[in-house]
N, CA, C and O of each residue as an XYZ file, in Angstrom:
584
protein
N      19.404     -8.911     26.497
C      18.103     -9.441     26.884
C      17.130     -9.317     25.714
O      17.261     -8.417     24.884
N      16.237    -10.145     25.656
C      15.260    -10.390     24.637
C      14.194     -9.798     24.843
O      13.738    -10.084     25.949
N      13.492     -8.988     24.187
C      12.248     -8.377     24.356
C      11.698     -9.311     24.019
O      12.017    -10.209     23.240
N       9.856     -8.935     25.264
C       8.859     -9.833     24.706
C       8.336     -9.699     23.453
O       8.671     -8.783     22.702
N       7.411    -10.680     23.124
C       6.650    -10.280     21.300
C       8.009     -9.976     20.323
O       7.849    -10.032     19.104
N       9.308     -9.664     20.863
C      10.153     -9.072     19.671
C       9.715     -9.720     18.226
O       9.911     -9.111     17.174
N       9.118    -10.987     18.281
C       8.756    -11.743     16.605
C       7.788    -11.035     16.032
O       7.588    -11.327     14.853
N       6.770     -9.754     16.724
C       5.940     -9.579     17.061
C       6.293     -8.478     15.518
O       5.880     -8.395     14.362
N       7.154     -7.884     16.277
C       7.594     -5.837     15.781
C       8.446     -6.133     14.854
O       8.261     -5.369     13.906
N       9.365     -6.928     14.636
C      10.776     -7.280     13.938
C      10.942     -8.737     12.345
O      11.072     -9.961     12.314
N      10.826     -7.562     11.244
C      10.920     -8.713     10.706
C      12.409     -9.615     10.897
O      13.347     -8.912     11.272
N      12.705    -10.997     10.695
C      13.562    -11.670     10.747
C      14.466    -11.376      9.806
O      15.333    -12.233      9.629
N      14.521    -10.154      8.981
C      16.101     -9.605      8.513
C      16.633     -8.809      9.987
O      17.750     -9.045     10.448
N      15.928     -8.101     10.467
C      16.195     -7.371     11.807
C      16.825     -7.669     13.016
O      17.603     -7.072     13.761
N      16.059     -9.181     13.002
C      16.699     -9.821     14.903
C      18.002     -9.878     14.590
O      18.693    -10.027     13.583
N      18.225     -9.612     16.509
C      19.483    -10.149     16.732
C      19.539    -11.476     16.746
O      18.481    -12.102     16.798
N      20.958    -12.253     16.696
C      21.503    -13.370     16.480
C      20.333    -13.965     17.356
O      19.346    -14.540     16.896
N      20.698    -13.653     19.193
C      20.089    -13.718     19.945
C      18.378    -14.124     20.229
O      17.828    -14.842     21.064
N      17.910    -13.344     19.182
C      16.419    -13.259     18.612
C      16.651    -14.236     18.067
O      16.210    -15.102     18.822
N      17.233    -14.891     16.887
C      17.147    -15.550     16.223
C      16.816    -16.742     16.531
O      15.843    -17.437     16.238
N      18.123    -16.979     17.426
C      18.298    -18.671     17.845
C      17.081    -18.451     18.546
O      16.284    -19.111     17.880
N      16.318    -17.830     19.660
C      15.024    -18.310     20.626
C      14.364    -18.192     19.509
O      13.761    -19.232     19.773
N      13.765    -17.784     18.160
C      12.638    -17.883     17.273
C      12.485    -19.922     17.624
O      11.477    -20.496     18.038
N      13.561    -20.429     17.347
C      13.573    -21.955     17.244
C      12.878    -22.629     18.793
O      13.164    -22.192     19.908
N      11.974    -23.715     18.532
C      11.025    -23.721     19.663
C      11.596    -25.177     20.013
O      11.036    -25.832     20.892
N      12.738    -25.700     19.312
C      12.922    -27.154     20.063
C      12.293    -28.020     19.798
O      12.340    -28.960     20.591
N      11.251    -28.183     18.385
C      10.741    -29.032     17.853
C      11.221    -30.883     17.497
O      10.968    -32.019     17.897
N      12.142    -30.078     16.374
C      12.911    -31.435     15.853
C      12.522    -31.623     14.459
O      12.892    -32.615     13.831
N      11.524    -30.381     13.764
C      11.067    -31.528     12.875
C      11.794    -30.808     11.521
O      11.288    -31.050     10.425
N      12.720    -30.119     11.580
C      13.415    -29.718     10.907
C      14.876    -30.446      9.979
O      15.547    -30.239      8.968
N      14.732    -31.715     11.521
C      15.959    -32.122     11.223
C      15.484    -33.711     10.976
O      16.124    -34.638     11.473
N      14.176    -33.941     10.073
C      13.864    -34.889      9.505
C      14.173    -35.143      8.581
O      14.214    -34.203      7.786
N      14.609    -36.595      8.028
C      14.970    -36.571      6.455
C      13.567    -36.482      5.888
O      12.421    -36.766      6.237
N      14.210    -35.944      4.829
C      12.942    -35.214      3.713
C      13.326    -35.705      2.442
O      14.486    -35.532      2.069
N      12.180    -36.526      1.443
C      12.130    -36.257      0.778
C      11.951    -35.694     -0.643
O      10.991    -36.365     -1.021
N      12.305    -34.797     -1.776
C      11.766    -34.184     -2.287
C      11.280    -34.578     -3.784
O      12.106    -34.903     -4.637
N      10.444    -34.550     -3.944
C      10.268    -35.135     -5.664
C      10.404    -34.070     -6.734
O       9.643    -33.158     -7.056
N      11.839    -34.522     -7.289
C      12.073    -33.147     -8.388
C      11.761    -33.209     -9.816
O      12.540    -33.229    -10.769
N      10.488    -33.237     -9.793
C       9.786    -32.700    -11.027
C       8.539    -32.523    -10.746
O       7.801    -32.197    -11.676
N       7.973    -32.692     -9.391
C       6.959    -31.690     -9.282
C       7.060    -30.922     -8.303
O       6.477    -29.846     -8.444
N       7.868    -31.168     -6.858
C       8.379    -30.050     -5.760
C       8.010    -30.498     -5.284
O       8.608    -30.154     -4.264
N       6.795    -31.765     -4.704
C       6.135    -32.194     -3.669
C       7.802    -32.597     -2.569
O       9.001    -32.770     -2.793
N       6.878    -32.579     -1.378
C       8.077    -33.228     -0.501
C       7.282    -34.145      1.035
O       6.277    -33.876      1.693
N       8.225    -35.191      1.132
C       7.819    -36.079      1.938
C       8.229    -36.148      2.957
O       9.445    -36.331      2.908
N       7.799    -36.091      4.071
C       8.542    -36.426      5.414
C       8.725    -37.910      6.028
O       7.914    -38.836      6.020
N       9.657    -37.875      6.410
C      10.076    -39.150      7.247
C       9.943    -39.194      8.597
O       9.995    -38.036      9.011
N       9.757    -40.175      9.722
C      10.129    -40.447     10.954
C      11.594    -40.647     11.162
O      12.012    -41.373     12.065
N      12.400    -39.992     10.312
C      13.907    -40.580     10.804
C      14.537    -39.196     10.692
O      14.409    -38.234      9.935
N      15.452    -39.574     12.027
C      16.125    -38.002     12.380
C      17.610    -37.981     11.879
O      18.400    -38.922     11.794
N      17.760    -36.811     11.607
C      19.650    -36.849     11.485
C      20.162    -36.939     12.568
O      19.829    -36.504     13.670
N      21.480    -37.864     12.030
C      22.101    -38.755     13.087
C      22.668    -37.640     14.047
O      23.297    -37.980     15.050
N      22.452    -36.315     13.750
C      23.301    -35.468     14.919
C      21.765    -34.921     15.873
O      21.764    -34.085     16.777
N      21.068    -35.360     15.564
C      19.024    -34.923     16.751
C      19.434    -35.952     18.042
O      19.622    -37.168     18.063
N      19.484    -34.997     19.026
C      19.331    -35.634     20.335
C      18.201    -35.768     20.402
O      17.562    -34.719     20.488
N      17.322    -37.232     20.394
C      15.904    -37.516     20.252
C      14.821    -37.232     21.323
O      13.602    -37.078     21.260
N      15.967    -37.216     22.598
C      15.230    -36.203     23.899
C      15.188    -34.858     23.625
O      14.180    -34.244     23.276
N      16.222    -34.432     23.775
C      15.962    -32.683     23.549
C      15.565    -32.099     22.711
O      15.263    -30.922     22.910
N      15.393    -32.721     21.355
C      14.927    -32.411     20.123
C      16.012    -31.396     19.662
O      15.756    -30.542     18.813
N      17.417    -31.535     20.339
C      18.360    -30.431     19.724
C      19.498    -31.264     18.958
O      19.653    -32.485     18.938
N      20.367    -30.104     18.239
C      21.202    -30.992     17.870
C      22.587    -30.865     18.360
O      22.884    -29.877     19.032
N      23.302    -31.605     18.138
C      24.133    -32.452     19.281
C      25.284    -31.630     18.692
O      25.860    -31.130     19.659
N      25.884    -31.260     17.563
C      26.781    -30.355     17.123
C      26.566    -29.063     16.626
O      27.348    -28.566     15.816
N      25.541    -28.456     17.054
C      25.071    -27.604     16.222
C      25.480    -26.825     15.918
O      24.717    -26.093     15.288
N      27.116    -26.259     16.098
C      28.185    -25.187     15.520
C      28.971    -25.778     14.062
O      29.785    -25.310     13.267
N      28.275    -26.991     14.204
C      29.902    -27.716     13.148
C      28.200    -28.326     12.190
O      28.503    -28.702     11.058
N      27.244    -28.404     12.364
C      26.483    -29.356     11.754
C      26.586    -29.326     10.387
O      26.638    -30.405      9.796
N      26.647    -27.689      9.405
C      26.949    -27.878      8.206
C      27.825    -28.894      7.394
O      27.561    -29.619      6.435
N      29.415    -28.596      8.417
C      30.255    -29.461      8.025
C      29.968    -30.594      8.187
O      30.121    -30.956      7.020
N      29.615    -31.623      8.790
C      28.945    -32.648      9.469
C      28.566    -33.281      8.496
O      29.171    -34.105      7.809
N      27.461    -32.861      8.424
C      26.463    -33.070      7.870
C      25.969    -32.414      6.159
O      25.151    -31.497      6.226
N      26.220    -32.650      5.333
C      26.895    -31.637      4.029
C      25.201    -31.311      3.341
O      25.146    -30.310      2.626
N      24.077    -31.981      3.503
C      22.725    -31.300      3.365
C      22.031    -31.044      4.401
O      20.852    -31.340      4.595
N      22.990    -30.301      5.318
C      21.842    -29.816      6.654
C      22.181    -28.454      6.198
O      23.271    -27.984      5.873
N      20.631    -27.755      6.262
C      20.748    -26.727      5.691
C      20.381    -25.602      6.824
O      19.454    -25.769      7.616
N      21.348    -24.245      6.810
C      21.732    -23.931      8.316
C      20.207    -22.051      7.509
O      20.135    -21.433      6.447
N      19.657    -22.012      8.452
C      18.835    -21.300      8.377
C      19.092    -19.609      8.346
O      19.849    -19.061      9.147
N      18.394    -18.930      7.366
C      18.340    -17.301      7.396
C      17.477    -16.890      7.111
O      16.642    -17.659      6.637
N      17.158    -15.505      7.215
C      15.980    -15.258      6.552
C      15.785    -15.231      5.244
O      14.627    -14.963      4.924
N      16.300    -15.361      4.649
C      16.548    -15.408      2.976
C      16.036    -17.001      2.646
O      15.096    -17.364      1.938
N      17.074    -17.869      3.479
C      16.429    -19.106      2.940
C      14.991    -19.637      3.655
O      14.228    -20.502      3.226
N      14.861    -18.722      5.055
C      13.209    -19.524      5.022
C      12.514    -19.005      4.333
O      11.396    -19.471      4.115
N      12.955    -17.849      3.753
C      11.904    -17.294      2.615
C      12.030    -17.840      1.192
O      11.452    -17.293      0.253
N      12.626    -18.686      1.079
C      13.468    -19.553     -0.065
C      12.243    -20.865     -0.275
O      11.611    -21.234     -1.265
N      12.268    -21.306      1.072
C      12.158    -22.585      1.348
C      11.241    -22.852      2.543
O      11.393    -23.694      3.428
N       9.933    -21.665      2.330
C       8.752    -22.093      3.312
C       7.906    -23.405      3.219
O       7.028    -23.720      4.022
N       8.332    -24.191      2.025
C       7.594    -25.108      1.687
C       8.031    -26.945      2.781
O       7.458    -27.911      3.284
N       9.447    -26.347      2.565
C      10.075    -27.112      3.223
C      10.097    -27.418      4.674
O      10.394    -28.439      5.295
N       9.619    -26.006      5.104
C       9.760    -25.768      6.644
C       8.148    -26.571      7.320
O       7.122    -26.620      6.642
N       8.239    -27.053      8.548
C       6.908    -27.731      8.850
C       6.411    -25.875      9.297
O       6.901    -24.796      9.628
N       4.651    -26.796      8.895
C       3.716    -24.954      8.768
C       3.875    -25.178     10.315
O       4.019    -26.399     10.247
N       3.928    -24.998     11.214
C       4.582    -24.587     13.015
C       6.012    -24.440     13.069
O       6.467    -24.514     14.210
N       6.826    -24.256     12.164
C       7.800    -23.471     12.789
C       8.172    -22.087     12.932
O       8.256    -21.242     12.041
N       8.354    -21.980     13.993
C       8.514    -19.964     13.959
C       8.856    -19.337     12.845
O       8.157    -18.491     12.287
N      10.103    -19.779     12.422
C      10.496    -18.592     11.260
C       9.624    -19.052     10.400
O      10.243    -18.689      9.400
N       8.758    -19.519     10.008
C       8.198    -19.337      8.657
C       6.974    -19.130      8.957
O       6.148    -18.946      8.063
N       6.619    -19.122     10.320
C       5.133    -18.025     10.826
C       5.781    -16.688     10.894
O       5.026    -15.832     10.433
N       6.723    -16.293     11.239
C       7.232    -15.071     11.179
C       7.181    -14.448     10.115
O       6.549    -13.427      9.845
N       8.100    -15.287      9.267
C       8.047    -14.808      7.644
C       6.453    -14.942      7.272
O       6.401    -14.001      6.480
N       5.544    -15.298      7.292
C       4.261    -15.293      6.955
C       3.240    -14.157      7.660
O       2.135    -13.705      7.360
N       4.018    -13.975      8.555
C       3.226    -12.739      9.356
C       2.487    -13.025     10.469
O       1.894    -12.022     10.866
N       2.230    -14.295     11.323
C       1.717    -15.121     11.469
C       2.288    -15.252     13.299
O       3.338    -15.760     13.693
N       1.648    -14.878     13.787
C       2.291    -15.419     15.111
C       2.788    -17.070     15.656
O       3.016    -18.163     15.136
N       2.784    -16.672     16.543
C       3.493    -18.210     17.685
C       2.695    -18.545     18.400
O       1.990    -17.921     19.194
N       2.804    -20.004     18.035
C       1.303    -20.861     18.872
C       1.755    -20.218     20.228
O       2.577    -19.332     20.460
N       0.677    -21.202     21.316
C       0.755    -21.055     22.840
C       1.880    -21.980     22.865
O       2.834    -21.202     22.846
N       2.278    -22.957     22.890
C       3.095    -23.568     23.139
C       4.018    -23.301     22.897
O       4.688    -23.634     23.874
N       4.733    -22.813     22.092
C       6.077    -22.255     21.896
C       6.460    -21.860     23.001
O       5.652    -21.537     23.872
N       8.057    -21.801     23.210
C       8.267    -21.267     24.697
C       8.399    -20.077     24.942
O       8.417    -19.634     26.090
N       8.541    -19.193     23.625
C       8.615    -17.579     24.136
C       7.428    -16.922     24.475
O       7.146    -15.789     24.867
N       6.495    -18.469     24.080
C       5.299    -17.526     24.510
C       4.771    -18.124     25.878
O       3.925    -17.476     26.494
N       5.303    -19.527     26.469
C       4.081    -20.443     27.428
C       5.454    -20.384     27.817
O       5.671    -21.445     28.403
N       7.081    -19.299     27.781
C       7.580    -19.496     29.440
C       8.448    -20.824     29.646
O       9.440    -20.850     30.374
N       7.913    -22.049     28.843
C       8.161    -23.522     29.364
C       9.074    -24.146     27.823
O       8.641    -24.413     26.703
N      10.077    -24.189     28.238
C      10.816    -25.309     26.836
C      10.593    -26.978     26.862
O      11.112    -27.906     26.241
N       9.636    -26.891     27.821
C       8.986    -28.330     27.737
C       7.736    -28.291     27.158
O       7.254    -29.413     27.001
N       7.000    -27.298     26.760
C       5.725    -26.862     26.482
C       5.781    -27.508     25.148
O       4.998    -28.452     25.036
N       6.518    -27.238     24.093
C       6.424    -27.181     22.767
C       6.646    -29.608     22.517
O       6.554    -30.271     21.484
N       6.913    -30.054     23.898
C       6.846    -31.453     23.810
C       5.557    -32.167     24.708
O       5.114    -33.314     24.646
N       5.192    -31.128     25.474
C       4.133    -30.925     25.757
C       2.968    -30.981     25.436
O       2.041    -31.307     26.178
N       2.877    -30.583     23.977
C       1.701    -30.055     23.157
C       1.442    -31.222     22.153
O       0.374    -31.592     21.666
N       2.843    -31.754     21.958
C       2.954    -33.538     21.118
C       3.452    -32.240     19.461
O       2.818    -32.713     18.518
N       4.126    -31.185     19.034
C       4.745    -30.817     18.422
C       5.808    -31.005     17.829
O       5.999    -30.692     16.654
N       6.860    -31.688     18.783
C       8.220    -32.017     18.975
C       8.120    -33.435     18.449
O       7.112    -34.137     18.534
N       9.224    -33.766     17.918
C       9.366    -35.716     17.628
C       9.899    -35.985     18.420
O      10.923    -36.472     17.942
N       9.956    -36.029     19.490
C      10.495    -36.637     21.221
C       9.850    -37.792     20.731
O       8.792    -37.595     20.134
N      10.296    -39.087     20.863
C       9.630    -40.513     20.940
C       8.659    -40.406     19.688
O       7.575    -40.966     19.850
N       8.786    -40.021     18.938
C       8.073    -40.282     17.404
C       9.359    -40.490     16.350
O       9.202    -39.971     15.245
N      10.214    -40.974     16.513
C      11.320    -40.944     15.540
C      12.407    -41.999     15.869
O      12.666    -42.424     16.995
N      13.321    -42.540     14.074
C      14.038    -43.182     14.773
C      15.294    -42.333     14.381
O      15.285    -41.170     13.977
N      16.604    -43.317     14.625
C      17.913    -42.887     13.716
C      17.930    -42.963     12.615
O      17.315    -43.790     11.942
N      18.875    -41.830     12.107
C      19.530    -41.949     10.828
C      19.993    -43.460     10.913
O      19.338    -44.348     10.368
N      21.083    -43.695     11.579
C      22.022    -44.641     11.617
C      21.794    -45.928     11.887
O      22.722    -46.726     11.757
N      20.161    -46.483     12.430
C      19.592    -47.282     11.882
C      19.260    -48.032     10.817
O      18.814    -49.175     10.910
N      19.539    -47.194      9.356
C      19.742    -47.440      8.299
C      18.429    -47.926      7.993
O      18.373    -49.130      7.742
N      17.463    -47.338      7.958
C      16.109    -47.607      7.702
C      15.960    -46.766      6.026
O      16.532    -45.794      5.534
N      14.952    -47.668      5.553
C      14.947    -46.782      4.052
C      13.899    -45.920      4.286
O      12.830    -46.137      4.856
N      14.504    -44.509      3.573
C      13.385    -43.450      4.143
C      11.952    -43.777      3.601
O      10.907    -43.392      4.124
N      12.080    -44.674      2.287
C      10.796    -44.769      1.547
C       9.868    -45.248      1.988
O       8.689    -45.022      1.716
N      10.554    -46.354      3.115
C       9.711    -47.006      4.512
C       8.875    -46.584      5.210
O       7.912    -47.153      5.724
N       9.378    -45.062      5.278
C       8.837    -44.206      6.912
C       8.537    -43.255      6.258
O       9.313    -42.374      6.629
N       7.768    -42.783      5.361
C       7.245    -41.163      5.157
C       5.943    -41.569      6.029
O       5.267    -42.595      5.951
N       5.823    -40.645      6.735
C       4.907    -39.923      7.835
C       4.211    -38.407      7.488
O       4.922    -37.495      7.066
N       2.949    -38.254      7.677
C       2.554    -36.903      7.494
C       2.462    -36.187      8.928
O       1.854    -35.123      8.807
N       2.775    -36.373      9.938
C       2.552    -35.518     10.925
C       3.624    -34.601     10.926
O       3.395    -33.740     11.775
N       4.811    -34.389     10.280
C       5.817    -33.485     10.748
C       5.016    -31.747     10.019
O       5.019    -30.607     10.482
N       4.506    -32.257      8.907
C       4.114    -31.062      7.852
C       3.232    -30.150      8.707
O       2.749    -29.127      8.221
């Protein structure tokens, strides 16, 4: 069982697995193509999801195999959100965690509700298309995911 606040007391070298996976609020916007400009670090977001984002649930559809899958989905630790806070949208747990930073109301460990966090208009539920649409990302950079 999960203690309440545990994000609260525990840095994210600490949680359990358990801890871990609920830090993730069911957003989606993680699993946006991104992209990055390498020679100055800026990075761009897209409206287009990887082809493995169930666009309702905002989850993903293989999410034991997605590395393999998917060969730049990059599978999360605390090392790399501390790697790669830049990358992460500023509302996602682990990198309010890693920042010291609590969890909105909407999040569900805190509002109770895993509909809350689509609720709040957080989530890309109906703001996104497919990968497999074959849309050019250069098309669709969007600033709301950041």
């Amino acid at each position: 069982m999960i203690a309440p606040g545990f994000w609260r007391r525990k840095a994210l070298e600490r949680m359990s697995r358990e801890e871990w996976e609920a830090l993730c609020d069911g957003c989606g916007r993680c699993c946006l193509i991104k992209i990055e400009d390498e020679a100055g670090g800026d990075i761009d977001w897209t409206d287009i999801a990887c082809r493995l984002l169930d666009r309702e649930s905002c989850r993903c559809t293989r999410y034991a195999r997605r590395t393999r899958l998917v060969p730049d989905c990059v599978a999360l630790s605390p090392a790399v959100v501390r790697r790669r806070l830049r990358w992460l949208p500023s509302t996602c747990a682990y990198r309010l965690v890693a920042e010291g930073r609590d969890l909105y109301w909407w999040h569900p460990l805190v509002s109770g509700d895993p509909e809350s966090v689509h609720a709040a208009g957080i989530s890309v539920r109906g703001r996104v298309v497919d990968e497999a649409d074959g849309d050019d990302p250069e098309d669709r950079i969007v600033d709301w995911p950041a």
